[in-house]
C-alpha positions as CSV (number, residue, x, y, z in Angstrom):
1,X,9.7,-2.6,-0.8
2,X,8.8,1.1,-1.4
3,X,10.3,0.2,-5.0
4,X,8.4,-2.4,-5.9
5,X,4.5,-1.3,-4.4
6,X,3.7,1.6,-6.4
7,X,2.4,4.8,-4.7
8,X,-1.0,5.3,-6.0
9,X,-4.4,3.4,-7.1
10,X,-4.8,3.0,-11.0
11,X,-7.2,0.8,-13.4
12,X,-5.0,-2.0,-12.7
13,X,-3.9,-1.2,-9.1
14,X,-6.0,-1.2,-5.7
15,X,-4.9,-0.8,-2.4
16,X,-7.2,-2.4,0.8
17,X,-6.1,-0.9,4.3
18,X,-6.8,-4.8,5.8
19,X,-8.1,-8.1,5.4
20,X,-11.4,-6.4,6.9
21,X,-12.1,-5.3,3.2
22,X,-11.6,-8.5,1.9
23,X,-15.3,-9.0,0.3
24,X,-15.0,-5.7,-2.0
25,X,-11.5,-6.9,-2.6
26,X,-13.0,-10.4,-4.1
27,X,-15.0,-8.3,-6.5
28,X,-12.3,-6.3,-7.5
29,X,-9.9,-9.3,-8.5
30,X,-12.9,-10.9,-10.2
31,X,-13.0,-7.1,-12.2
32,X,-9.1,-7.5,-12.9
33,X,-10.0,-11.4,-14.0
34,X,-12.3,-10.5,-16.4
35,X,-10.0,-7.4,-17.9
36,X,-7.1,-9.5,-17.9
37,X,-4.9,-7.2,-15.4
38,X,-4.7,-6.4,-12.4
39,X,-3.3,-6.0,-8.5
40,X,-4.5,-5.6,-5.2
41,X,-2.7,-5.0,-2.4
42,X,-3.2,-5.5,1.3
């Protein structure tokens, strides 16, 4: 698994700690959405 999840946040990667930060995690796909890219992780 270590493989696959990279290790650090970037401009296409963001990491939430739970599902208790899912509302900024909603604006954050709608950010990828609307550059194209994107990944969050949970």
């Amino acid at each position: 698994m270590n493989k696959i999840i990279p290790k650090r946040e970037s401009e296409n990667i963001e990491f939430k700690k739970s599902t208790a930060e899912l509302n900024q995690a909603l604006v954050d796909l709608c950010a990828f959405a609307n550059s194209g890219t994107g990944t969050v992780y949970f």
